[in-house]
C-alpha positions in Angstrom: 12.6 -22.8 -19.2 8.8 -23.6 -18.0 10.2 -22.2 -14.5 11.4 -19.4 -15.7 8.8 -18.2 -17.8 6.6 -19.0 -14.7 8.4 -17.1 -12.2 8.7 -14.3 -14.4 4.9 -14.2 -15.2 4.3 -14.4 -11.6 6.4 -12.0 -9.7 6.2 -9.1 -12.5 2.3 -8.8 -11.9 2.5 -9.5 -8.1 4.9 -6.7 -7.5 3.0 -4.1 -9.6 0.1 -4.9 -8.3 1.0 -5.4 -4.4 4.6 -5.4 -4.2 5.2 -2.0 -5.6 2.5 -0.4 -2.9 3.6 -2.1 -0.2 7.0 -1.3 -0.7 5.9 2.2 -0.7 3.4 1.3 2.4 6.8 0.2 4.3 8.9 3.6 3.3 6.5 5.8 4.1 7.8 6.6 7.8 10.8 7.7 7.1 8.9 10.4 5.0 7.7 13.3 7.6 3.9 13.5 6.8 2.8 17.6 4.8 0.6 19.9 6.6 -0.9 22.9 5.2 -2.8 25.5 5.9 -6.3 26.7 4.6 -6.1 27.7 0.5 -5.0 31.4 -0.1 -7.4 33.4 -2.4 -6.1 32.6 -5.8 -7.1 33.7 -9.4 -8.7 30.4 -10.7 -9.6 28.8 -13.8 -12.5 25.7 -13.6 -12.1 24.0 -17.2 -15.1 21.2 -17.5 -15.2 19.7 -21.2 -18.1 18.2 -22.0 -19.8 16.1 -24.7 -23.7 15.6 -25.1 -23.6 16.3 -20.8 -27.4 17.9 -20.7 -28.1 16.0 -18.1 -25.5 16.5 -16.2 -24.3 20.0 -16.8 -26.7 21.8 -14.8 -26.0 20.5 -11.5 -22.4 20.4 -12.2 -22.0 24.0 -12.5 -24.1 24.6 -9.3 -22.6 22.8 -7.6 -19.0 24.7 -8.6 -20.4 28.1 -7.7 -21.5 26.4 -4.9 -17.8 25.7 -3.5 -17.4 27.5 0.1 -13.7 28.6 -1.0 -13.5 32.7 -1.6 -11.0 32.8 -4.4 -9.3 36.4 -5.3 -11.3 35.7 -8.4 -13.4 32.5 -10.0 -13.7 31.7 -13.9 -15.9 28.3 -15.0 -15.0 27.7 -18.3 -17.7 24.9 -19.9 -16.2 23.7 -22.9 -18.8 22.1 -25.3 -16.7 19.6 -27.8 -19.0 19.4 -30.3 -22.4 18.3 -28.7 -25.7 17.5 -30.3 -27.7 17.6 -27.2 -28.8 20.7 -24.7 -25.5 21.1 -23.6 -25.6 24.4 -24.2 -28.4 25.8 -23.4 -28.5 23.8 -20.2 -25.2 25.8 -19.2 -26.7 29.4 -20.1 -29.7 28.2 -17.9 -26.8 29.1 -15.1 -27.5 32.9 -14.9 -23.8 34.0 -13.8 -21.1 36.5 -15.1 -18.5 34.2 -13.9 -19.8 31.2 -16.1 -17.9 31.3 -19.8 -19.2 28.8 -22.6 -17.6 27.7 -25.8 -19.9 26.1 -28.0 -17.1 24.0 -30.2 -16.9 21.9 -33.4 -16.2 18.5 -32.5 -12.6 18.3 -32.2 -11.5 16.0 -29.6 -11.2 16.3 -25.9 -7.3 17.4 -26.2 -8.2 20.0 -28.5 -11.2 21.0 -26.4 -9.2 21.7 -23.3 -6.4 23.6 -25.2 -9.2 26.0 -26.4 -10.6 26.2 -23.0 -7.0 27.0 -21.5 -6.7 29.1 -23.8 -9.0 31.9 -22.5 -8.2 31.2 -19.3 -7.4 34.1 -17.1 -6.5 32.6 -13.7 -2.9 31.3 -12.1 -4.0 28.0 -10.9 -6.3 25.8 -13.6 -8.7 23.6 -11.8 -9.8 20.6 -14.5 -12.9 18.3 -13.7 -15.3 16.0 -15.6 -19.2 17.0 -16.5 -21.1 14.0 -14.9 -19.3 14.1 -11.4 -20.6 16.0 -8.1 -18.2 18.4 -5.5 -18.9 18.8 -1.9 -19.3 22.0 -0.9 -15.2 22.0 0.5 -14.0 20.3 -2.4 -11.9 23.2 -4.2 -10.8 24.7 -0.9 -9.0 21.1 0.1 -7.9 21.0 -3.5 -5.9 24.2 -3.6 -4.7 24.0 0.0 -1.1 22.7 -0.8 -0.7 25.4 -3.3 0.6 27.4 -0.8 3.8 25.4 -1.0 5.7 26.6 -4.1 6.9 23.3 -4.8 3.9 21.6 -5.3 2.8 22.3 -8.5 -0.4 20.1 -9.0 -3.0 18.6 -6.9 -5.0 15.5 -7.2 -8.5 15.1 -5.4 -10.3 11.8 -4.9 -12.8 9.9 -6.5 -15.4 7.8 -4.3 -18.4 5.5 -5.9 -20.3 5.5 -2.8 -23.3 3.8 -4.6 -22.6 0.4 -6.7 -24.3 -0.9 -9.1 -25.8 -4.9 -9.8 -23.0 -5.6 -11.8 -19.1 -4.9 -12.0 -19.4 -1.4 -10.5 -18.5 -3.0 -7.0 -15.0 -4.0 -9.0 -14.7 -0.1 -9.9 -15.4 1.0 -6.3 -13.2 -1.7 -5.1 -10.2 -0.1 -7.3 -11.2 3.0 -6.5 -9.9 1.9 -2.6 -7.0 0.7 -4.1 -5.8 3.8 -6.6 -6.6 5.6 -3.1 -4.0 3.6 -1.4 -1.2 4.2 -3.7 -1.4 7.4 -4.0 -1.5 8.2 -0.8 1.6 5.8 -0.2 3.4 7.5 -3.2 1.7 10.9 -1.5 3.9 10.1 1.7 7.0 8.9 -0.5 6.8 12.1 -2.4 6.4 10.1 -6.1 2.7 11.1 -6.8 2.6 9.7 -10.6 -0.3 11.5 -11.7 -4.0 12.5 -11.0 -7.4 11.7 -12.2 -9.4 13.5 -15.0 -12.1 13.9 -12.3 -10.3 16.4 -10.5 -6.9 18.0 -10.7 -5.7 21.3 -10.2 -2.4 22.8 -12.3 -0.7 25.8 -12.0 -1.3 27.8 -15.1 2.4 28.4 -15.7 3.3 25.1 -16.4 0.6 23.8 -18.5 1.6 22.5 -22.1 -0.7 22.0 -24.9 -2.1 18.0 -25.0 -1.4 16.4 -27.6 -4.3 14.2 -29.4 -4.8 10.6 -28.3 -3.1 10.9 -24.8 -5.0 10.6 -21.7 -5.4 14.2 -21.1 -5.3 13.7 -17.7 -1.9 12.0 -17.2 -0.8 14.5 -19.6 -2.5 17.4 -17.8 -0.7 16.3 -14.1 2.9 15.7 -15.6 3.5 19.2 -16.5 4.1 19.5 -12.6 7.0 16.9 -12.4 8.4 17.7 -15.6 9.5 21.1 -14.0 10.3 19.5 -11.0 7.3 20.2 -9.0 5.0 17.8 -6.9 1.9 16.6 -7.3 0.3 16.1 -4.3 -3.2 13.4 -3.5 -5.7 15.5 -1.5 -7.5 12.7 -0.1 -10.2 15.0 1.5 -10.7 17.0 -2.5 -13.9 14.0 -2.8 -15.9 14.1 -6.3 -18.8 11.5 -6.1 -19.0 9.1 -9.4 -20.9 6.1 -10.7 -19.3 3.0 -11.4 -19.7 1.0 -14.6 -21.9 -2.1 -13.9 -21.9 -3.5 -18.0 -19.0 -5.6 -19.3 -19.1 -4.3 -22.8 -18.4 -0.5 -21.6 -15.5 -1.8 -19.1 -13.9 -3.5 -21.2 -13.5 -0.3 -24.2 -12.9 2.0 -21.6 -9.9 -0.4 -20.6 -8.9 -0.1 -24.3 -8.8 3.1 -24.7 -7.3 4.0 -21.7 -4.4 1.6 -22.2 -3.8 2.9 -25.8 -3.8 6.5 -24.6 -1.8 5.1 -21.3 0.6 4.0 -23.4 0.7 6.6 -25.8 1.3 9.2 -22.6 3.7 7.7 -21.5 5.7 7.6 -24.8 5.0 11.2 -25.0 6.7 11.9 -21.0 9.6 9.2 -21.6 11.7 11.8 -20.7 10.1 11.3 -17.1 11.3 7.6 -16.9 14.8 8.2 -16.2 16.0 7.6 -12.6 19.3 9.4 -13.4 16.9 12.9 -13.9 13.8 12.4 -11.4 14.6 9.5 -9.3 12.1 7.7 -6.9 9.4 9.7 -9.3 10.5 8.0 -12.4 10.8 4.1 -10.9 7.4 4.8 -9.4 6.1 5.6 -13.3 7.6 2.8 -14.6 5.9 0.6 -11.9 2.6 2.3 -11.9 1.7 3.2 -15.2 4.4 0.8 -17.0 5.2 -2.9 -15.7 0.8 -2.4 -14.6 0.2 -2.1 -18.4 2.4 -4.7 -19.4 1.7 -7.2 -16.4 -2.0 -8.6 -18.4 -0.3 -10.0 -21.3 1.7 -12.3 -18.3 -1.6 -13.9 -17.3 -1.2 -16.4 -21.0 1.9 -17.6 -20.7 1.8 -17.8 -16.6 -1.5 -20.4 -17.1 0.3 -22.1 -20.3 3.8 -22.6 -18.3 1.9 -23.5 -14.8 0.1 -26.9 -16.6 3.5 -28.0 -18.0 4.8 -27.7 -14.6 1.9 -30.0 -13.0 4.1 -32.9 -11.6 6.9 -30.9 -10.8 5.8 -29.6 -7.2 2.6 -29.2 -5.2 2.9 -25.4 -5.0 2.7 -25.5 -9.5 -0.7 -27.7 -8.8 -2.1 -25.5 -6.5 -1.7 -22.5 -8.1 -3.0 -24.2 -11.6 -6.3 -25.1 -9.3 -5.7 -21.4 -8.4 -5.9 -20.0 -11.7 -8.4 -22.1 -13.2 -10.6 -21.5 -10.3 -10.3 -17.5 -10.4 -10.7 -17.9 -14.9 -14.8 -19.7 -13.4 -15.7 -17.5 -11.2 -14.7 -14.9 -13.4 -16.4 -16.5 -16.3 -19.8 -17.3 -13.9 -19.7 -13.9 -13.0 -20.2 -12.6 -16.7 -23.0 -15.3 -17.2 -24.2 -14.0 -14.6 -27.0 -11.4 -16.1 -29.4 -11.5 -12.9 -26.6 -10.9 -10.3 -27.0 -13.8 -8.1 -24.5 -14.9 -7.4 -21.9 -13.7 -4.8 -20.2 -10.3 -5.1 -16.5 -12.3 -5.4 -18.1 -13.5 -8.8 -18.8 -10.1 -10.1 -15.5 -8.5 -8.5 -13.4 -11.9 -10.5 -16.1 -10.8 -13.8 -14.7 -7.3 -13.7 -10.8 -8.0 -13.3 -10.7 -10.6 -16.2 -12.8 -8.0 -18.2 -10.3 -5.2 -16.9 -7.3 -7.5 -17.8 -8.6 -8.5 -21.5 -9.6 -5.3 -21.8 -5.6 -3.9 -20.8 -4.1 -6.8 -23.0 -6.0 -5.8 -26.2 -5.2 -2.4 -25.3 -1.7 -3.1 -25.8 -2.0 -5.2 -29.0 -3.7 -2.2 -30.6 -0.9 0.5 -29.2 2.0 -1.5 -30.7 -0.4 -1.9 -34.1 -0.5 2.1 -34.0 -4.2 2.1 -33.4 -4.5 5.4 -31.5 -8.5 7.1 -30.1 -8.7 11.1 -30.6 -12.2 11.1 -30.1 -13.8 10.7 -26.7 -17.3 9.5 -26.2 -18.2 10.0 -22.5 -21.2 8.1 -22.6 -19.8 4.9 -23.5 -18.0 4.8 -19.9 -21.3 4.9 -18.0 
């Protein structure tokens, strides 16, 4: 039974983790590769929520109306979700007939976007995040594979090209990796889902988001659930800031489990093979078996010291584990950040872990997050 549990706790985290992507990684040639041309003029639709972003906002929106992409027409919709800062006024700073602000009670981010959709006028919605920064090409490489009337969302990447002291190396470092699989699922034509920092949705599909999903997951899904693609638009770059403080990494994982989970419960419908196929066995190992693999780690450590004289391979990987666990644990004692970066990168996966496994515990309790607090991921 100690095997078992072993081998199970083992192989279910190794193949979400690496197994699932390389899989992918090995299919992708038998996939012919999508080309497409420069974005058509479109009607769009730029929704940016934001709570207490004064800091932020300003540059944000310049840097929008900055984009070198001539759409047939261009709305920026700032969406203010209740903010007791400058918000506001920071936004009407930006002089510009094409800038619309709502000054909202403090609802809740799903809420917020709803009411920004909501006076939306163009075809395609374009949806980013206050505190991140565009290139100048960024929307024009996002709306390119609109062309294709199959595709019915896009997904632009995220890069951290600064790190911090702390775990921020371990966010840019997963950063690489979220960019790997999706481009692998990209090629395999199973995108799961984009990030909140930058995702573009045809208007016609979007659905109202519920509270205390992950808007973004939400947001994306409306594509596949009506049988369209999304598609990862590797050269779509926003520039972000990684998290360097344990604290904040490890209630962002929380909450993003929770609402993880909670999406997910909300697009079951997506999980069937029977219905969508390689999309739906790319969900489940993505954004499923990845949830659930954490809670593994206990019973993988427990089973591995009852199974000490049974082989060499169950002692080395106990000396494995317990090794990993230090550095891990050294790394989060760690306050002036000297020792090696593989201390801090072990410091933020066992805080990312923890963070997933408690996450989970307070899903199946029923404990749900409407609100959203941006500033408590920075």
């Amino acid at each position: 039974m100690a095997e078992f549990i072993f081998w199970l706790c083992l192989l279910l985290p190794v193949y979400a983790y690496l197994g699932y992507p390389l899989l992918l990684t090995l299919l992708a040639p038998f996939y012919p590769a999508s080309r497409y041309g420069p974005a058509q003029p479109m009607d769009v639709s730029i929704v940016i929520a934001a709570h207490n972003e004064a800091r932020h906002i300003e540059e944000k929106l310049r840097t929008v109306l900055a984009q070198d992409y001539q759409a047939s027409s261009l709305q920026i919709i700032l969406a203010s979700d209740g903010s007791t800062d400058d918000t506001v006024a920071c936004a009407h700073k930006v002089n510009d007939p094409r800038i619309t602000v709502l000054d909202l009670l403090r609802q809740g981010k799903a809420a917020t976007l709803n009411a920004a959709v909501a006076i939306s006028s163009g075809a395609i919605l374009v949806f980013t995040d206050a505190d991140n920064q565009w290139s100048t090409d960024t929307l024009g490489h996002l709306l390119a594979p609109l062309n294709d009337p199959q595709v019915g969302g896009c997904a632009g990447h995220m890069v951290i090209p600064v790190t911090g002291k702390g775990l921020s190396i371990g966010d840019s470092l997963y950063r690489h990796y979220e960019g790997w699989l999706r481009y692998v699922e990209n090629r395999t034509g199973c995108m799961v889902s984009a990030d909140g920092a930058l995702l573009a949705l045809r208007r016609e599909l979007f659905q109202n988001v519920p509270a205390e999903v992950n808007d973004d997951f939400f947001i994306s899904t409306c594509a596949p659930v009506a049988f369209k693609r999304i598609v990862y638009v590797p050269q779509a770059r926003v520039i972000d800031q990684g998290v360097d403080e344990a604290d904040k990494q490890f209630r962002r994982r929380q909450r993003v489990t929770v609402g993880g989970l909670q999406s997910l419960a909300q697009r079951r419908e997506l999980l069937n093979p029977l219905t969508h196929g390689l999309y739906a066995i790319a969900l489940i190992s993505h954004k499923l078996i990845r949830r659930l693999a954490p809670i593994l780690l206990l019973p993988l450590l427990l089973s591995n010291f009852w199974l000490w004289e049974d082989h060499g391979f169950y002692r080395l990987s106990l000396i494995a584990q317990l090794l990993g666990y230090t550095m891990a644990i050294a790394g989060l004692l760690d306050t002036q950040h000297r020792l090696p970066k593989p201390f801090r990168l072990a410091a933020f996966l066992l805080v990312t872990l923890a963070g997933m496994s408690i996450g989970l515990w307070q899903f199946l309790r029923g404990q749900r997050y409407a609100q959203w607090n941006p500033e408590q991921n920075r």
